[in-house]
C-alpha positions as CSV (number, residue, x, y, z in Angstrom):
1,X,36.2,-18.6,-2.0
2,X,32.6,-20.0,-0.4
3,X,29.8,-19.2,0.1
4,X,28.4,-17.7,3.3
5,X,25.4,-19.6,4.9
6,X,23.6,-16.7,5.6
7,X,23.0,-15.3,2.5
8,X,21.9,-11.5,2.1
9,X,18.3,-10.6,2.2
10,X,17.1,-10.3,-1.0
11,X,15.8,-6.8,-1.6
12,X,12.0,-5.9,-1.6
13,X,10.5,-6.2,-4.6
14,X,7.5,-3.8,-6.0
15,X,4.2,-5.9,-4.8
16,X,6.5,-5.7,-1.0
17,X,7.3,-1.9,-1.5
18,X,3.7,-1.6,-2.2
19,X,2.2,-3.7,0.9
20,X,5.0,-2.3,3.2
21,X,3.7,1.7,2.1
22,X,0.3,0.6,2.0
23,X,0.6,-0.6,5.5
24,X,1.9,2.4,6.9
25,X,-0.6,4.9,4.8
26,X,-2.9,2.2,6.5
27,X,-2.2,3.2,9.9
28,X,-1.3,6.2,9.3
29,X,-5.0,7.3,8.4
30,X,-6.5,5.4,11.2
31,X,-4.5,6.9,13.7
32,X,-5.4,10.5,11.9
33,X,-8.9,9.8,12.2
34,X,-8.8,9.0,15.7
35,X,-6.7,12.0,16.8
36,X,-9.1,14.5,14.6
37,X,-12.4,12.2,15.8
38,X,-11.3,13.4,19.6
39,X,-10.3,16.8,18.8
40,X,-13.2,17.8,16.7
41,X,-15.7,17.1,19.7
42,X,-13.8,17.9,22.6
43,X,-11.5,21.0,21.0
44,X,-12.3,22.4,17.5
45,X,-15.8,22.2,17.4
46,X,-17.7,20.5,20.0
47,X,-21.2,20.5,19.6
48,X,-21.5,22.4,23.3
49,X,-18.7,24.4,24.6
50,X,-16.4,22.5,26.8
51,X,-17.1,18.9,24.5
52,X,-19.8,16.0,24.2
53,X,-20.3,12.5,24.3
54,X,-19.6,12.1,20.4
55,X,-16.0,11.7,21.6
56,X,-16.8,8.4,22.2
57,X,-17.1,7.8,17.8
58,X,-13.5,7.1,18.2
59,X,-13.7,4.4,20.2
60,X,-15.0,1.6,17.3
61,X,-11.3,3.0,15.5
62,X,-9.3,2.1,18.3
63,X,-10.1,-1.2,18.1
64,X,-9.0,-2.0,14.5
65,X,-5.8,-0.4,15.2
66,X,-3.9,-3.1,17.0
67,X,-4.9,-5.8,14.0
68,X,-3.5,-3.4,11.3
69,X,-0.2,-2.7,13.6
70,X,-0.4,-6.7,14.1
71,X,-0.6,-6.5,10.0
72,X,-4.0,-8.7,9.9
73,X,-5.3,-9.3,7.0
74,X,-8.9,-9.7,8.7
75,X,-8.6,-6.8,10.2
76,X,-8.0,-4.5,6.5
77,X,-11.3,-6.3,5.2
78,X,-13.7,-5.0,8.0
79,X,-11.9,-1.6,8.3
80,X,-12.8,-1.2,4.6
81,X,-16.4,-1.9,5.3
82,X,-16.7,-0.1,8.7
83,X,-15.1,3.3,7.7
84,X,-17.8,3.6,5.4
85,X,-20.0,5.1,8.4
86,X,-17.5,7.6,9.6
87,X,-17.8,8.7,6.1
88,X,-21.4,9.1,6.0
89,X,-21.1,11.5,9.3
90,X,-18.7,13.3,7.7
91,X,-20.5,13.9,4.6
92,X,-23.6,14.7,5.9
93,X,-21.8,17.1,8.6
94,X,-20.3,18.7,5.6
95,X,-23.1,19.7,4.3
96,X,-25.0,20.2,7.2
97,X,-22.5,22.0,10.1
98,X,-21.0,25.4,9.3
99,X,-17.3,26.1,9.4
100,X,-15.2,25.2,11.0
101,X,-17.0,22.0,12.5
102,X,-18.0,21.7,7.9
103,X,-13.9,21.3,7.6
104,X,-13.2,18.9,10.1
105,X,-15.9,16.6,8.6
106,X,-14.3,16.8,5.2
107,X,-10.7,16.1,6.2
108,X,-12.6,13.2,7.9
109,X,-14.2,11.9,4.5
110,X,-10.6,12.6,3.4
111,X,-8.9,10.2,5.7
112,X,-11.6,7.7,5.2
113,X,-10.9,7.7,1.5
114,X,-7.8,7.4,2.3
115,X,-8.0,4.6,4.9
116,X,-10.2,2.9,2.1
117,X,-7.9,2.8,-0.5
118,X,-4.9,1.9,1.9
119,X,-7.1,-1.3,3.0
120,X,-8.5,-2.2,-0.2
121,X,-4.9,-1.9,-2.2
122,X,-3.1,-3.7,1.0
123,X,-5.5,-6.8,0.7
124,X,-5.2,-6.7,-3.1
125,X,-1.6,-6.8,-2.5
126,X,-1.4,-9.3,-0.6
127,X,-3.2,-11.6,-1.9
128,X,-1.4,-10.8,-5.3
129,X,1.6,-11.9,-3.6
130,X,-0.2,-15.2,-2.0
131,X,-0.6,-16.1,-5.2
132,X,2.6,-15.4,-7.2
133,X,4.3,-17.4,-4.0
134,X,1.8,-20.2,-4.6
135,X,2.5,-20.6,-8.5
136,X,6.4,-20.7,-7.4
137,X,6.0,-23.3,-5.3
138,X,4.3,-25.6,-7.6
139,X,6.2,-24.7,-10.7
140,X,9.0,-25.7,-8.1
141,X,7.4,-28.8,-6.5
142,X,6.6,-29.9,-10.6
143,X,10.6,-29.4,-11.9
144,X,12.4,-32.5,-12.2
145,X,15.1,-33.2,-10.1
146,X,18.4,-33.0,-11.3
């Protein structure tokens, strides 16, 4: 019996797992944020009845999104910098607004905790793996030849 010449994949190993479900939290919590960004100033709780301009915060978030669906690792580092303004306004809007526009801005320092940690454990991650791939290929490249 041979061997095929396509060999099966080899399964996902932990540090994978981890950057595939980081990923997806990742996006996830970006496309949250966007979805409650619109509906909190044009549904929920707009500053003046029938919505405002502040709509427009979700705009800087849509442009991120197509680098973390493109799975760039760019893109993770300057989202992890950036969503540190959206959770400003929501922290100050928590203690400033009264409910319910005071929930909405916690479930958005919520998602931006969230996003954070996604980003920040994704790069890790990666990079972890960059690494470990790099070591194997030298420790391969330095084996004698049989």
């Amino acid at each position: 019996m041979t061997a095929s010449p396509s060999a099966p994949a080899s399964p996902l190993t932990p540090s994978d797992n981890g950057v595939s479900a980081t990923r997806w939290v990742a996006t996830g919590s970006l496309l949250a944020l966007i979805v409650l960004c619109l509906a909190w100033e044009l549904v929920l709780a707009p500053l003046r009845p029938g919505g405002t301009w502040l709509a427009i915060k979700a705009l800087p978030l849509c442009i991120p999104l197509a680098g973390i669906l493109k799975n760039r690792m760019y893109t993770y580092r300057w989202v992890s910098l950036v969503i540190w303004l959206y959770f400003t306004e929501g922290v100050v809007r928590g203690w400033s607004d009264k409910p319910p526009s005071q929930w909405l801005a916690w479930a958005e320092v919520a998602l931006c905790l969230v996003l954070f940690t996604a980003c920040t454990l994704h790069v890790r991650l990666r990079q972890r793996n960059a690494k470990a791939a790099a070591a194997a290929a030298e420790a391969s490249a330095a084996a004698p030849a049989p």
